[in-house]
N, C-alpha and C positions, 0 to 999 in steps of 0.2 A: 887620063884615059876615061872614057866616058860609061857609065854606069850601064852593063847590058839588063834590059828587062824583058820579062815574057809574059805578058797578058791574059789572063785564062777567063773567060765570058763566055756562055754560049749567046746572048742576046750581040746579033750583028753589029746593032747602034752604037751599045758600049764597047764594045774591042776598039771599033773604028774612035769613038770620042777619045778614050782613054788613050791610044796609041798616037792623036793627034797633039795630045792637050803634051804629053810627057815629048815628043818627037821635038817638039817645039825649042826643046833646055839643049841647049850643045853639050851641057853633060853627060844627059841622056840617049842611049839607043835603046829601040825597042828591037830584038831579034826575033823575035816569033808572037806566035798568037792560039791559042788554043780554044774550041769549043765543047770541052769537057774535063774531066779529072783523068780521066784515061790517057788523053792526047799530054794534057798536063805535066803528066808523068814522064813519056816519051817524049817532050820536048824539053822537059827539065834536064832529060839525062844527056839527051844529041846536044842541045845549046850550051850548058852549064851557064846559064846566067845570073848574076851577079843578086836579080830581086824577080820574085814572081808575083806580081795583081794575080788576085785569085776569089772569083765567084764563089758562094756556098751550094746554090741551087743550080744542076745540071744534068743533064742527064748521064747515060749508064755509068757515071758514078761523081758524086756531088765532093763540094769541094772541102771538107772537112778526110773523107778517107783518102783525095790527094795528099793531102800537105800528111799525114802519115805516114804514107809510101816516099812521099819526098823526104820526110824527115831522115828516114831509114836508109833510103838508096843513096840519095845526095841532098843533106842537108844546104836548104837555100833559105835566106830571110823570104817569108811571106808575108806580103800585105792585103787582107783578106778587106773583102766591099760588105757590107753588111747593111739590112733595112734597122730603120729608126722602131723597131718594136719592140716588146718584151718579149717574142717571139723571136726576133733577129738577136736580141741581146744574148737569149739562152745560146744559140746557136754559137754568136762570133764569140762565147766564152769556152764554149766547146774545142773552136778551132784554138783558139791562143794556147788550151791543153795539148791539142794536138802536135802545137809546135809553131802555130803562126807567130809573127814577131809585135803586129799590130795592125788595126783596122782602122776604116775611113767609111765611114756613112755613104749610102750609092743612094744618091738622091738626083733626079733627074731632074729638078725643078731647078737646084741649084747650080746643076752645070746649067740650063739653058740661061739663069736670071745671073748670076754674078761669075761669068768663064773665069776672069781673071783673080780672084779671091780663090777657086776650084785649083786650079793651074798651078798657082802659089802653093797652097797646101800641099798637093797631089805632089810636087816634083821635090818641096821640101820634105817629104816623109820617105819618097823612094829614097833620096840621097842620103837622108841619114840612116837609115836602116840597112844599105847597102855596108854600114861601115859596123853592122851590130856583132856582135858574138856570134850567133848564130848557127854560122859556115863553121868555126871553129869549134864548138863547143859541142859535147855529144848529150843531144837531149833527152831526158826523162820524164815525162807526165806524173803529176798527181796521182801516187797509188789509188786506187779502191778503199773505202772504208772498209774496215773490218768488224767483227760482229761488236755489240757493246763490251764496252769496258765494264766488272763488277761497281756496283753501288762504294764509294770512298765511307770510310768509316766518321763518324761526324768529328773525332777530333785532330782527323787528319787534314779538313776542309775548313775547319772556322762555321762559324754561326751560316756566313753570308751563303757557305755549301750546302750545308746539308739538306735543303729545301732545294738545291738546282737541282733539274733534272737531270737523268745522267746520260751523257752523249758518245756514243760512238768512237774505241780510240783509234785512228785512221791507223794503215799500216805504214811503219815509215816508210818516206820516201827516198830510192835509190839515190845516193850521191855522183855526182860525174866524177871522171876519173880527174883525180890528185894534178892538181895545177897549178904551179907557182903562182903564190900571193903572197902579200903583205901582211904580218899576221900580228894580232896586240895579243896582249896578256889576256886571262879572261879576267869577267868585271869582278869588281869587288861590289858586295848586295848595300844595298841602299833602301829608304823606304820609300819609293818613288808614288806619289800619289796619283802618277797619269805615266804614259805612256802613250806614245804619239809618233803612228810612221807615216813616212809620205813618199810619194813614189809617182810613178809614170809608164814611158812603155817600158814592158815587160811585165808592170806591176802586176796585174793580175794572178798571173800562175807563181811569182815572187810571192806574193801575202800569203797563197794556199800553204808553202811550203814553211813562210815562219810560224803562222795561225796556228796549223794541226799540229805543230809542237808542244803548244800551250797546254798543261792542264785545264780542266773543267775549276778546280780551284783556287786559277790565278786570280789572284790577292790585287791587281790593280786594275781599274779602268784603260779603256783602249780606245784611242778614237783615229781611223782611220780615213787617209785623204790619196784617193787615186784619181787621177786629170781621165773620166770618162763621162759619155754623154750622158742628160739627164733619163733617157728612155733605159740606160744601161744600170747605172747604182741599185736599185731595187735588184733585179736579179742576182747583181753580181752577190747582194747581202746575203740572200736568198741561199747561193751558193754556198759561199762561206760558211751559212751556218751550218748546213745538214753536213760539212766536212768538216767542222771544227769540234771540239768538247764545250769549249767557250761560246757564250754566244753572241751573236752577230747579227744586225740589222742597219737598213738604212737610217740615217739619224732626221730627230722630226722635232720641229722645235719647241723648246720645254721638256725634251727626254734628259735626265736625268745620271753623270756619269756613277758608274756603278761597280766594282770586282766581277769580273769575269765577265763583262760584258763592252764588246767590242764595235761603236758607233762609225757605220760610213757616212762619210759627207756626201749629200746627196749631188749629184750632177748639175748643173747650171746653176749652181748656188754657191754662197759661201757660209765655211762652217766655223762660230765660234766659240768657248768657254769661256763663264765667268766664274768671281770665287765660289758661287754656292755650288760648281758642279757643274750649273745648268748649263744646255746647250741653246746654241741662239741660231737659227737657221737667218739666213740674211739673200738677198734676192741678189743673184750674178751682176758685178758690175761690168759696163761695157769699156769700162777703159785698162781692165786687167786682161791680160793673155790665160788664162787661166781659172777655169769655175769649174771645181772648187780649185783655190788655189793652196798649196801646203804653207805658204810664209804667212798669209793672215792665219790661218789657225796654230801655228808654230807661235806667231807674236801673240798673240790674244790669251795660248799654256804658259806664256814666259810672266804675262801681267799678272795672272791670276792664281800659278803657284808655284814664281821664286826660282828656287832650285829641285826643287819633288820631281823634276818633269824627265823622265827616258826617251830624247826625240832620235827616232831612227829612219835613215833616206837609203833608200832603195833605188832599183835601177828605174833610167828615165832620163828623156829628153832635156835638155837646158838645163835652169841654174835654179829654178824653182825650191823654195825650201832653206836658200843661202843665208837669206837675210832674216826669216825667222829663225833660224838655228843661230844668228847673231846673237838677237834679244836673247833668246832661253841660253845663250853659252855668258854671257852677260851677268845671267841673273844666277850661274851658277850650276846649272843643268846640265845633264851627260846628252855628249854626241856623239851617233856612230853611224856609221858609211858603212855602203855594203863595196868591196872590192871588185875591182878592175874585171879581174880574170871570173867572175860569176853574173857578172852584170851583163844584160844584153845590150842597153846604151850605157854609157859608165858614162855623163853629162851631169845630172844631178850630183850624184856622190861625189865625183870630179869636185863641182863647185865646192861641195864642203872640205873637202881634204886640198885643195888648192886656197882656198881663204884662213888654212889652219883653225879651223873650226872641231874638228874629231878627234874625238877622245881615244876612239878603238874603230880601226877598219877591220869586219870580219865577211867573211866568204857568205853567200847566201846559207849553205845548209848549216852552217853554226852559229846562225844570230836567233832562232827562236829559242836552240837551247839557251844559249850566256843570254838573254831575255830573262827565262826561266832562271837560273842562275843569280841576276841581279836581284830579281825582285819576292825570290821566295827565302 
């Protein structure tokens, strides 16, 4: 049965390109088309279709308090179009809060210059996201920060604390309701001298929710690898940090890993560690599907420290992360998958727990705590 989509643009060109380009796939129907968040709404509820294209900028109401009312009325996977800025970036992070499943650059140079490269992408993201959680699963946002947490007493934090500043304890995040999973023991603590997630779509609002777990005086370095554009990583760090205790930034090469501090791989790049710590920013190769990719920087934790390493895969497209969670299970390192039933694509973690590679599959909202857990 062929996947229903409903298109929401107000610019006429793109409804019409995008509804050709997807019309094209015999897997795909497109049943409607909408020229705002209003109409959006009402044709999300009359059609119930399968995936919603969904503009951010529209009139009498933009496409971010859409996918809101959709979340709420009738949750549908959205694939939100988003520009290439740090302006667009804040935005399409906004929406993926709000409930989008994941976005695609609206780039009109590149539908006129490479259709078929466009086409490929565009039908492969509806198809798989048609198959995400989403519809199933009843979503929650990112609470609101709440006011700061008091000052940690310095011999509760270690040397490395008592100089961090002190950051905001977010309020927890509402869990969804109780859903048959696969559940490990919890971990047993180790002194893991890195820690290392990788993830894809869904990751975003996935990382908010293990990150703001963390105390401000976790004891280990974090380096972080999510598949998003290069105009995106800076914000998304940006984000993270003012949510998290721990801190968080894009990683820049020569930075230095550290306790309590949480390095992204920057976008169109790959990101790697040596023994002294250091990180090595390395320029995107064209012959990998993937910048930054998680299995270079998973192999590069496996060379450089042994068994020390906590590599955890989160939800996301494909097998990305397989083969370096080889090497570090290899050299003796703990692996763990986020579960079926939490994950929006279950593909990544899929690959680990089908390659018998995972030590412990645990639910999205209980992997920052057993994180916490292992390593304090």
């Amino acid at each position: 049965m062929a996947v229903k989509v409903l298109v929401v643009d107000d610019s006429g060109f793109f409804r019409r390109r995008v509804s050709e380009i997807l019309s094209a796939d015999s897997n795909i129907q497109v049943v409607g088309t909408a020229t705002n968040g209003k109409e959006a709404i009402d044709q999300a509820l009359a059609l119930k279709p399968d995936v919603i294209t969904m503009d951010y900028e529209m009139p009498m109401m933009d496409g971010i308090t859409a996918v809101r009312h959709i979340m709420q009325r009738c949750p549908t996977p959205v694939l939100m179009f988003s520009s290439l800025t740090h302006e667009g970036a804040r935005v399409t992070l906004d929406a993926l809060d709000a409930g989008a499943v994941d976005f695609l650059p609206k780039n009109f140079e590149d539908i006129s210059r490479n259709p078929e490269k466009v086409k490929q992408l565009l039908c492969e993201k509806i198809l798989s996201i048609s198959r995400s959680n989403r519809r199933v699963s009843t979503y929650s946002a990112p609470a609101p920060v709440a006011a700061p947490a008091p000052t940690p007493a310095p011999s509760s934090v270690g040397s490395y604390g008592s100089s961090a500043p002190v950051r905001p304890a977010p309020t927890p995040i509402a869990p969804r309701p109780p859903v048959p999973t696969a559940s490990s023991p919890a971990p047993k603590r180790k002194a893991y001298k890195l820690v290392a997630i990788g993830t894809s779509t869904g990751g975003p609002v996935a990382l908010q929710r293990v990150l703001t777990q963390l105390p401000a005086n976790f004891p280990a370095p974090i380096v972080l690898i999510q598949h998003m554009p290069a105009a995106f990583t800076k914000a998304f760090a940006e984000r993270l940090d003012k949510l998290c205790r721990i801190s968080v930034k894009e990683a820049e090469d020569g930075d230095i890993l550290r306790p309590g501090l949480a390095l992204l791989a920057p976008g169109g790049k790959q990101m790697m560690i040596d023994g002294r710590g250091a990180v090595k920013i390395l320029p995107g190769d064209e012959r990998l599907n993937y910048k930054p990719c998680v299995d270079i920087t998973f192999g590069s934790a496996a060379k450089s420290y042994g068994d020390k390493v906590l590599a955890v895969v989160l939800t996301g497209m494909g097998a990305d992360g397989r083969e370096g969670a080889r090497l570090l299970k290899q050299g003796g390192s703990s692996i763990w998958a986020q579960d079926e039933a939490s994950c929006v694509i279950y593909g990544m973690p899929m690959a680990i727990v089908k390659a018998e590679l995972a030590d412990a599959v645990y639910s999205l909202d209980d992997i920052g705590r057993h994180i916490v857990e292992a390593c304090i």
